[in-house]
Structure formats: structure tokens, C-alpha cells
C-alpha positions in Angstrom: 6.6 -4.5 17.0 3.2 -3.9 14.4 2.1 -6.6 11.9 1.3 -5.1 9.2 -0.3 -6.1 5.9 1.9 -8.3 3.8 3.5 -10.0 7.2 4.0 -13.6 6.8 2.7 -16.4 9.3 4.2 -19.6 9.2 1.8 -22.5 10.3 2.9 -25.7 10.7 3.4 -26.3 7.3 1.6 -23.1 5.6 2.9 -19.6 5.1 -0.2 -16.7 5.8 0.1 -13.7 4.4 -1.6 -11.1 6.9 -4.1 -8.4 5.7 -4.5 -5.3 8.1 -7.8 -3.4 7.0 -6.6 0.0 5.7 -3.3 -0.4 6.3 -2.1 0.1 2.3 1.2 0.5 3.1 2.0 -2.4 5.2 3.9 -0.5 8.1 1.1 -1.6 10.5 -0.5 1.7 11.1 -3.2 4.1 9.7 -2.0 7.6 8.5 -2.0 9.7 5.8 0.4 7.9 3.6 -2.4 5.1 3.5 -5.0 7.9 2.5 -2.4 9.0 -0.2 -1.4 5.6 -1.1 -5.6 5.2 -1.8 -6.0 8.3 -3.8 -3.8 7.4 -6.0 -5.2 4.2 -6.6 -8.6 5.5 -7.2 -7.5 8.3 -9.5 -5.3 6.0 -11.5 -2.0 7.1 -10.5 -0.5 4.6 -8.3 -2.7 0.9 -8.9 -2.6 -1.4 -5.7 -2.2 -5.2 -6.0 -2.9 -8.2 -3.9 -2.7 -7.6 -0.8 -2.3 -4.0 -0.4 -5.4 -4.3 -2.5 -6.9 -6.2 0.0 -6.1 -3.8 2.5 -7.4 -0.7 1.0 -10.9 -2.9 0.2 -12.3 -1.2 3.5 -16.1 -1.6 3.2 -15.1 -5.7 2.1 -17.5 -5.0 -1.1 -15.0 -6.1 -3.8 -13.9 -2.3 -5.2 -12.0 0.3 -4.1 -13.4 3.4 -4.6 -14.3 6.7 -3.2 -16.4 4.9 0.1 -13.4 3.5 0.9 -11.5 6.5 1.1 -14.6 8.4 2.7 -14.5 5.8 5.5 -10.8 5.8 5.7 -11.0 9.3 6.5 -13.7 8.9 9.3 -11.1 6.4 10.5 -8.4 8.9 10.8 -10.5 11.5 12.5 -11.7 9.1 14.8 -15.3 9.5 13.4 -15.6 5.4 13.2 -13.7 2.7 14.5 -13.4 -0.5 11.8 -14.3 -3.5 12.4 -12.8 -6.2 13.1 
């Protein structure tokens, strides 16, 4: 079974909420639906919150915007591998 983003870790006493890099829709994989999912949020369409946010933050720089996407793409055409 995947772990995708959103999954929940219980520790001891605290709950962790687990962020997969570019995994926007929290299914535990990279495909197109995350690329659509992304496009939508960077044209304004579709916004993405917390964690799915988080997610689609590839580059770690604070926005998500049109790098993101470009890398996301390299990503699906196995141009570049992210990093863990």
C-alpha cells in the first residue's frame, strides 16, 4: 500500500501528517492528475491548501508557481529524479 500526502502517523502521543513531494493529490503517486491538479492552482482555478500545498511546493522555495510545474514535468518524463 502507498503513503501518500495527507497520511497520518501516530507517534506515541503525536499524530504526523505525511507530505509526499509532488504528490498533490494524495494517492501516493506522480501522474498527470498531480500536473493537472498544479495547473489549476497556478492559473487560479483550483487553489491548493495545507498540505496538498506543501506537496505541490516542489523546488521547497515557499511558492508554487510555473518552476514547480516545469520540474514536475521533468519528473514525469524521467528527466530528474527529486530529492529526497
Amino acid at each position: 500500500e502507498l503513503i501518500g500526502t495527507g497520511a497520518k502517523l501516530k507517534l506515541n502521543d503525536e499524530e504526523l501528517t505525511i507530505v509526499v513531494k509532488a504528490d498533490v493529490t494524495g494517492d501516493g503517486t506522480l501522474d498527470v492528475v498531480d500536473l493537472s491538479q498544479l495547473v489549476l492552482h497556478i492559473v487560479e482555478k483550483d487553489r491548493l491548501e495545507g498540505v496538498r500545498l506543501e506537496a505541490a511546493d516542489i523546488d521547497e522555495d515557499g511558492d508554487v508557481d510555473i518552476i514547480d510545474l516545469s520540474q514536475m514535468v521533468l519528473v514525469l518524463v524521467d528527466k530528474m529524479k527529486l530529492e529526497e
